[in-house]
N, C-alpha and C positions, 0 to 999 in steps of 0.2 A: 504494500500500500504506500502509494506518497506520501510519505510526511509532511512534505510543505503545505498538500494540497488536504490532509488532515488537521493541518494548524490553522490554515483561513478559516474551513468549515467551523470547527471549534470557537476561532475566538475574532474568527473576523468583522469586521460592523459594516452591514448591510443588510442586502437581502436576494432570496433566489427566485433569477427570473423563470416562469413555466413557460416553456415551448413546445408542449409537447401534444400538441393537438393530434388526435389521432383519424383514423378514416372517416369516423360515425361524427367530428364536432369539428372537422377541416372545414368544410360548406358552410356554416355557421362564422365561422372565424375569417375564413375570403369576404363573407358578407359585408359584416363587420368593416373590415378591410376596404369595401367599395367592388370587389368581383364579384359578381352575382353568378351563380348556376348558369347562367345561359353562356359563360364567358369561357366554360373548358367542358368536353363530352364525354369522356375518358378518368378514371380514377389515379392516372399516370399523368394526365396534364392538369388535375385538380394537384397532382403531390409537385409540380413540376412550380406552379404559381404558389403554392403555401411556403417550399423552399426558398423563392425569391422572395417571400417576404421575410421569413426567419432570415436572408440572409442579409437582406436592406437593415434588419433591427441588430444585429448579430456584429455587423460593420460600421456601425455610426458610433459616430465618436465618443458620444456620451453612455454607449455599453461597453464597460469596463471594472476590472476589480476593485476599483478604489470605492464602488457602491455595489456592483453586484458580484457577490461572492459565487454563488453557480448557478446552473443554468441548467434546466432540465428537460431533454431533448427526445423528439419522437426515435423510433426504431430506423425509420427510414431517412431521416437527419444525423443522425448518426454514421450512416455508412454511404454520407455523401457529403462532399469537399463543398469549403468555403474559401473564394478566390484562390484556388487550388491546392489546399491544405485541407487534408482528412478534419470534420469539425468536432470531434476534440481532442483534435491536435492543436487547433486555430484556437479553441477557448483558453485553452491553460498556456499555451507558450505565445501568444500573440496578446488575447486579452486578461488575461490572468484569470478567468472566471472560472471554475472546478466545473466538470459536464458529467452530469448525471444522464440514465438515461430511463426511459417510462416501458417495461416488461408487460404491464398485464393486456390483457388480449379486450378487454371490454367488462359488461356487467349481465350478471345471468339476472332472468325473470325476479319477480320479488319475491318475496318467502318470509314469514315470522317480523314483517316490519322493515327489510332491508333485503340489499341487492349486493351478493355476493359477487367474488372476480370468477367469468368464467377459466376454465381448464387454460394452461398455458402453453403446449403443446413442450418442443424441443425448448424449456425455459434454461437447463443448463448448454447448450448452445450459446443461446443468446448472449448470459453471463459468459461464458470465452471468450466470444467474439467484444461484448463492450469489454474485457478487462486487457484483450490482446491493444484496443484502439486506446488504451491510457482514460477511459473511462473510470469513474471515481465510485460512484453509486448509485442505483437504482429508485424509481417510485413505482410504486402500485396504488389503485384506487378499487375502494369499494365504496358502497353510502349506505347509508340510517337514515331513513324514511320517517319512523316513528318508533317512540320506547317502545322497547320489546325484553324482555332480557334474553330469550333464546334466540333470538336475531343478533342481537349486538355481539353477546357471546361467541355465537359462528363466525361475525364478522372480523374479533378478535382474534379468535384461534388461526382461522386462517391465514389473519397478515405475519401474525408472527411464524406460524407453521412454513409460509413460503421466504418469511426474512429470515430463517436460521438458513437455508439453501443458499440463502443471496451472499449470507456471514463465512456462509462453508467454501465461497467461489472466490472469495478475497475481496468482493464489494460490501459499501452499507447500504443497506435497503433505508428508505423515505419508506415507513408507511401510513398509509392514507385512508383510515376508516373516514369518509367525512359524514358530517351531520347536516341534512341540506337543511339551510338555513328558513325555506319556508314550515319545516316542520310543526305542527300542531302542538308539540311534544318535545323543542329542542333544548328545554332545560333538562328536562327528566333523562334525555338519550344522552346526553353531556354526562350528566353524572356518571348513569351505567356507565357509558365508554372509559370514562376517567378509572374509574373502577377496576372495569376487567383489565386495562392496559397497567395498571399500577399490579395488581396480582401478577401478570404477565411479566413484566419487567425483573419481579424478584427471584424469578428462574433464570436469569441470565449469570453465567459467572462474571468474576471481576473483570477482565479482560475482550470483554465483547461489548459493544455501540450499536445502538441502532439511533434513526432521526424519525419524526414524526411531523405525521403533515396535516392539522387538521382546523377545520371551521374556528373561525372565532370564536369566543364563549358568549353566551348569552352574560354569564356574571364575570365581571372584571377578573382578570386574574386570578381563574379558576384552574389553569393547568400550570401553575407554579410548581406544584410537588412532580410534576412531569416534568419542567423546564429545567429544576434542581435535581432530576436522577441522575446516578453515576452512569447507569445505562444509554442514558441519552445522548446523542453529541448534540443535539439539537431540534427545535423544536422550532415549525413552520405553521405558516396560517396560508390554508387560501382563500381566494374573496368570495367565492360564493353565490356569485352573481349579485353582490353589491355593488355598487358605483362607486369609482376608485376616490373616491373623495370621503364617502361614507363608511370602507372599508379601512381605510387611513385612519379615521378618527375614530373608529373601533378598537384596530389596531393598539393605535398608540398609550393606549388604555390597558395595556396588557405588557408591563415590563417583563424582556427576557422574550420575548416570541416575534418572530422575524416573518417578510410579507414572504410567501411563493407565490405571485399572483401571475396571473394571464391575461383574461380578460378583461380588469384593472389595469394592467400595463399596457395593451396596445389599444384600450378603445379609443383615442384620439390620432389613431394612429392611419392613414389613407393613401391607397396607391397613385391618388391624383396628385396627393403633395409632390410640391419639389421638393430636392434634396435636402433644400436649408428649411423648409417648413419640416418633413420629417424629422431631418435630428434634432430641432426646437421644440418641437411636440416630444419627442421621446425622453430629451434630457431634462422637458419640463415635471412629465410621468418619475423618472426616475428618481428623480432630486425628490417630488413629494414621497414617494414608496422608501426611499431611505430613510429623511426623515423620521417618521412613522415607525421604521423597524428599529432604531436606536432611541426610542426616549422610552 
């Protein structure tokens, strides 16, 4: 494992950017972006235009280490070059930013209140191949719909049952039960969650880390005893489908818990721009997303 690139994740001040849209939330994200469905017909020239845009945000001057510490990248961004540098090779010896990369294959039907990661096929493949490309660590996502405790539980066992694989390949697994934020229930699934992941945690020996990535808390400062475990390297928030403004001052409300945000980061972000409206829209996003991850 890198040590350097284990020192920033540990103690560095920022936050991690998500890139990692995958098949099922690419078309939503181009939208976003100003490419509409009518504008690629093929799922090879929808990946072809999402790259150019991960790489338009990836190359601007204002994504860099000195605020974003990593950067978390689809399967297929991963095993394709940025200005002709394997991209993470480009993130950690160009921009300094540590590249994680996103394993799970999607989310199976609901069940018990939540929606577990379907089957991941060749997942030790995968881990070879990111740890051959200098790849740091891994995310997986599930979500929590509404309390359950036989739901959440499953959703528990699982991330941890496929992060001890991720532990055994030489990466850190991110995992990512999230709580969707419209929940009926998102206090009560907070607690559960916190709950079994704390039980969870105290099976780990001394010498093993994992990071976790999950919804903000409904109550301030609720995943402290998570942010302060020895098991943790760290501990992520995503937005939720909050408005990066509203998700900011959520955020900020939550000492010790750093943004991985997406859809926060690039929603002012537009392929009509010019170059210089782009990198001023992004290094605007970024500046506020630091911020927020450091008070």
């Amino acid at each position: 494992m890198n040590a350097d690139m284990f020192n920033q994740m540990a103690n560095g001040r920022g936050f991690i950017a998500a890139l990692d849209q995958s098949g099922g939330s690419t078309p939503k994200a181009l939208a976003q972006y100003g490419i509409p469905e009518s504008a690629y017909s093929t799922d090879e020239e929808m990946f072809d235009l999402v790259h150019e845009m991960r790489t338009r945000i990836m190359t601007s001057p204002g994504f860099a280490g000195d605020r974003i510490i990593g950067a978390i990248l689809f399967e297929g961004t991963m095993d394709r070059d940025i200005e002709g540098v394997p991209s993470p090779e480009y993130l950690w010896g160009i921009k300094q930013v540590v590249p994680f990369v996103k394993v799970d294959k999607g989310l199976a039907d609901p069940t018990d209140g939540v929606q577990l990661m379907k089957p991941m096929g060749d997942l030790d493949g995968l881990l070879e191949r990111a740890r051959s490309k200098g790849v740091f660590g891994t995310k997986m996502r599930s979500v929590i719909t509404v309390a359950d405790e036989t739901g959440v539980t499953a959703i528990v066992d699982q991330q941890f049952e496929i992060g001890r694989q991720i532990l055994a390949a030489g990466l850190v697994p991110i995992l990512e039960p999230e709580v969707d934020i419209t929940s009926p229930s998102k206090e009560e699934a907070e607690q559960q969650l916190r709950d079994r992941l704390l039980a969870g945690l105290e099976q780990f020996p001394d010498d093993q880390q994992i990071m976790l990535k999950l919804s903000i808390p409904s109550i301030d400062g609720f995943y402290t005893d998570l942010i302060d475990h020895p098991a943790v390297l760290r501990v992520v928030a995503l937005s939720g489908g909050y408005p990066r403004e509203e998700a900011n001052d959520r955020l900020s409300r939550n000492p010790g818990l750093i943004a991985s945000f997406s859809r926060a980061l690039i929603q002012d972000l537009s392929a009509e721009q010019s170059d210089d409206e782009f990198d001023a829209a992004l290094a605007t996003a970024i500046d506020s997303i630091y911020q927020a991850s450091i008070t």
